[in-house]
N, C-alpha and C positions, 0 to 999 in steps of 0.2 A: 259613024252615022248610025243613025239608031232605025231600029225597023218597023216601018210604019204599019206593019199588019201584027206586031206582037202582040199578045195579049197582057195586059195590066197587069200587075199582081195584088190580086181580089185583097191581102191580107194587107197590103202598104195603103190600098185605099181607103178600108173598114179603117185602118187609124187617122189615117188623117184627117178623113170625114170625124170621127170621134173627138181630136184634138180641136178640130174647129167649132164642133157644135158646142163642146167645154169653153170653148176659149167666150163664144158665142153667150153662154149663159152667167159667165163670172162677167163680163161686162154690163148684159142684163142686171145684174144684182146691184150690180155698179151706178149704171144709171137710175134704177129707182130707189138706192139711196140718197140720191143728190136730194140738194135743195137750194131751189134757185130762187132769189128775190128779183120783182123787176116796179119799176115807177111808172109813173103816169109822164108824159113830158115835162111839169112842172112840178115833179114830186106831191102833187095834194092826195094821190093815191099809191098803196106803197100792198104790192100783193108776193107773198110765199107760195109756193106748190113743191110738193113733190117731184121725184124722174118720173110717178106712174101716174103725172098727170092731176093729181088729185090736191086741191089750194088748201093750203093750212091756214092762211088768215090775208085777211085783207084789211089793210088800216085807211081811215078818212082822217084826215087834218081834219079838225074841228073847223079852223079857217075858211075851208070848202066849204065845207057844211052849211057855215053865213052866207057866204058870198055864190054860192049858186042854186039856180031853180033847181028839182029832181033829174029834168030833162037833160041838161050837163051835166052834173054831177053822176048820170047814169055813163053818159059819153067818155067819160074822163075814169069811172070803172071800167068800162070794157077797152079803156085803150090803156089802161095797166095788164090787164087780165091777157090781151093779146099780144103784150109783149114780153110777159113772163113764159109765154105760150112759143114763143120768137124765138126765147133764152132756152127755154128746156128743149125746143127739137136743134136749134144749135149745137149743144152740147153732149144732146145723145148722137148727135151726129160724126162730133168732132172723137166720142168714143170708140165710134165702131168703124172708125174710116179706116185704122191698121187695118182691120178683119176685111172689110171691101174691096182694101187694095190686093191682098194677100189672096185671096179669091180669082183677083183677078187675071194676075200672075202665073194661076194655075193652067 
């Protein structure tokens, strides 16, 4: 049984706290190397972004283009735009879940 009024050992702490923060920032790096693509529901809209967030390119079918007013064809951006947005917190989620559960543990 272990004694509930013992005092910690400051120096097992200082590492572990260290190895998490490490583990914490190589995942970081991790996620904003990714690059996630995500669609519109009918593929007319087809958007990239980075893990920090930041859209490398967003493509229109030409097809779109014809066949809708601005006022869709803006609707039909932003619901690429927020599913790409859907993908990257998914994934930086599914990155750092070891670290969360490991956390938790403690």
């Amino acid at each position: 049984m272990t004694d509930p009024y013992a005092v910690p050992d400051m120096d097992e702490l200082l590492a572990q706290v260290r190895k998490q923060t490490e583990e914490v920032q190589r995942i970081q790096r991790t996620v904003e190397a990714m690059e996630i693509k995500a669609h519109s529901r009918q593929n007319e809209v087809t958007v990239a972004l980075r893990g920090d967030g930041r859209f490398t390119s967003i493509d229109i079918d030409p097809r779109a283009i014809r066949e809708y007013d601005a006022r869709n064809l803006s609707e039909i951006v932003l619901e690429a735009v927020n599913a790409g947005l859907q993908k990257l917190a998914e994934a930086s989620s599914a990155k750092f879940a070891p670290v969360i559960a490991a956390a938790k543990d403690v």
